[in-house]
N, C-alpha and C positions, 0 to 999 in steps of 0.2 A: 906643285905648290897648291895649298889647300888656305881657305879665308876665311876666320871665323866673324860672325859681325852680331853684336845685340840691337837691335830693334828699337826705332827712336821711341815706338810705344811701350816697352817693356822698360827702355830706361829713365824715360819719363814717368811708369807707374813706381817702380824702384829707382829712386836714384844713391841709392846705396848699395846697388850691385858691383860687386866686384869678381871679376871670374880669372883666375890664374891658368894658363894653357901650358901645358910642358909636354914638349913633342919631344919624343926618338926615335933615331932613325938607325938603321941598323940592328936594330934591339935583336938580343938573341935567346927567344925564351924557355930553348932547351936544354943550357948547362946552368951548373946550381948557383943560387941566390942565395946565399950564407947573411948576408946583414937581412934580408926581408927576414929571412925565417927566426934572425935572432930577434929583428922587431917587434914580431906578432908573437912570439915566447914572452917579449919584455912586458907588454901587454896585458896577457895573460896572467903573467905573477903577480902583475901589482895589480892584477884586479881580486885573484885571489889570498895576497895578502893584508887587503882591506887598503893599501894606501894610495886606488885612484879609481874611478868609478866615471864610465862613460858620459856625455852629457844625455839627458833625459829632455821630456816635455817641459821640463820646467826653465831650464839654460834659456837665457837670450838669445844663443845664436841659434837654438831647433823653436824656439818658440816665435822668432823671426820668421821663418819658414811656413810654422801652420798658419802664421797671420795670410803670411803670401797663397797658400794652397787655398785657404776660405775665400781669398780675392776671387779667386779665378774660378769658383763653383765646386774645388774637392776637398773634400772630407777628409784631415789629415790625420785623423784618427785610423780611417778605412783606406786612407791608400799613404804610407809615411813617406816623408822624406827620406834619402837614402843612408842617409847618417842616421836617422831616426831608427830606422828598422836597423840599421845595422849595431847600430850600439844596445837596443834591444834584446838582439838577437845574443850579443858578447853578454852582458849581464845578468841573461837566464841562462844559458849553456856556461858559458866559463871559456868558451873557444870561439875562436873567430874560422871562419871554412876558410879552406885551400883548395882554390880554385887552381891559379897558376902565377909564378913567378908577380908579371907585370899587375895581375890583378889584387894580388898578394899585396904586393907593396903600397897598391893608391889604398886599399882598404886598411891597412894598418896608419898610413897615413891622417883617412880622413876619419876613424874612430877617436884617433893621440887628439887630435886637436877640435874635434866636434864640429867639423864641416862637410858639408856634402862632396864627394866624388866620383867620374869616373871615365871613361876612355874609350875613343874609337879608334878602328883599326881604319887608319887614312888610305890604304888601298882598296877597300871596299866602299868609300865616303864617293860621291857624284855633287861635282861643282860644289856652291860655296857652303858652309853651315852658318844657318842661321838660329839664332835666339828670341823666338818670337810668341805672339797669339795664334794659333790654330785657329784657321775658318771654317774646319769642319768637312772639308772634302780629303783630307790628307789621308794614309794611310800610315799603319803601324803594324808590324809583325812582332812579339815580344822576345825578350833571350828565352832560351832555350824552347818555343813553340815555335819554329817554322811553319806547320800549317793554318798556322792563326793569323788573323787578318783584323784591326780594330781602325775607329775611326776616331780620334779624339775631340773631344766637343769643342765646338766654336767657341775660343775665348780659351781655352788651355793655353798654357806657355808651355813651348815645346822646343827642342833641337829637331834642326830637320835640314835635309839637304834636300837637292834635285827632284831623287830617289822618293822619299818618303819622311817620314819623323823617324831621327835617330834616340831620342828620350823623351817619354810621356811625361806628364805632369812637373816638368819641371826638371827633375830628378830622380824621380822615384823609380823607373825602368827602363834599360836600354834594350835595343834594338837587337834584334837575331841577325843582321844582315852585316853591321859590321860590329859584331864584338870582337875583344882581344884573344886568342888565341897563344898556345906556346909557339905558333907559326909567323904571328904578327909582327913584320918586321918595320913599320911605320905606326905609330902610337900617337894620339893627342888625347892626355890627361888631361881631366879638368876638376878645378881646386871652387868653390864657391861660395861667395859669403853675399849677404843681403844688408848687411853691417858695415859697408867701408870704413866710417869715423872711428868704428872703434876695433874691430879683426882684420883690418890689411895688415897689420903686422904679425897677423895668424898666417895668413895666406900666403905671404909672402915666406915665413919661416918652414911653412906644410908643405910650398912650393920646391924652396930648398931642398928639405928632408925628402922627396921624391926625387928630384933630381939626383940627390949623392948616392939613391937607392938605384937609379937607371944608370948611371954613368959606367960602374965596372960592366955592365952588359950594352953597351949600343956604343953605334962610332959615331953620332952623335945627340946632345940635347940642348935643347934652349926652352927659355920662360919669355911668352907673351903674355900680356896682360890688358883684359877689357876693363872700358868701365862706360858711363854714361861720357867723360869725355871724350875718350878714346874710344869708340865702339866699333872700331874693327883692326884686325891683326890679319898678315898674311903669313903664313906658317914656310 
């Protein structure tokens, strides 16, 4: 059992945080994902047939975001949200990458609906995850650098277990230590909005469409849900 919990300072500076957790267990990321790969195809066409177009700096729910990144000392220009850079990325390429199955599906997920997302592999997580301020002695190793080693600045909001920071700024990098894998057989996605009043009915429907995405691969799935009331869940 793994516990996610947000920070009575993080829900005190947001109290619009709403964070959707959707664990699988079982998951199996070697046989084919037919609905992901039609997802991120459906995507793809209706961006190149002019009739839907990722959310930009300008949208509410990504400009929500850089409000939150300037709070905390970063430059959301120079380091984006992960929705940010990723729907960026979708609307000068035309393709969204294909990393792997699970990664497949939260990325198509959190581009359709313009919220941040992403996932740790809970076998490699060390006691609880927290949602908090960085004091600056933490450690960070980033995806794909294993011999890199960062410190994030005191006052960053960060995911971090035991172990180290499992997501820098917020959302904009996860961890080398437990990414997802096509081997990743324990998963907690995360669905995020800074918006509750008006996109928990994003979240919750982004939640869904994840979940009906994991369900033919894992024996099982469930959705927790944070928020400043609720700010902790045991998975």
């Amino acid at each position: 059992m793994c516990t996610f919990r947000l920070s009575p300072a993080v829900a005190d500076a947001f109290p619009g945080t709403l964070v959707a957790v959707v664990t699988a267990t079982g998951l199996r990321g070697r046989e084919p994902w037919p609905a992901t790969g039609t997802a991120l195809a459906d995507l793809e066409q209706r961006l190149a047939d002019g009739t839907w177009a990722p959310a930009d700096e300008s949208d509410p729910r990504i400009e929500a975001w850089h409000s939150a990144y300037r709070s905390f000392g970063t430059n959301p220009r120079r380091v984006r949200p992960s929705v940010d850079a990723l729907g960026r990325r979708l609307a000068k390429k035309g393709t969204l990458p294909r990393i792997n199955p699970a990664v497949d599906s939260y990325n198509s997920v959190s581009v359709r609906h313009g919220l941040p997302a992403g996932a740790f592999d809970l076998d490699h997580v060390t006691g609880a995850v927290d949602i908090r301020h960085a004091d600056g002695t933490e450690t960070f190793t980033p995806l794909g650098e294993p011999g890199t080693v960062e410190h994030p600045r005191a006052g960053e909001i960060v995911y971090t277990d035991a172990a180290g920071v499992l997501t820098r700024h917020w959302n904009h990098r996860d961890a080398h230590r437990t990414r997802v894998t096509e081997d990743s057989a324990h998963v907690a996605f995360v669905l995020e909005t800074l918006r509750a009043a008006f996109d928990a009915h994003l979240v919750e429907t982004a939640a869904s469409e994840l979940r009906d995405l994991l369900i033919p691969h894992a024996d099982r799935t469930e959705v927790h849900l944070l928020t400043p009331e609720r700010p902790q869940a045991a998975l």
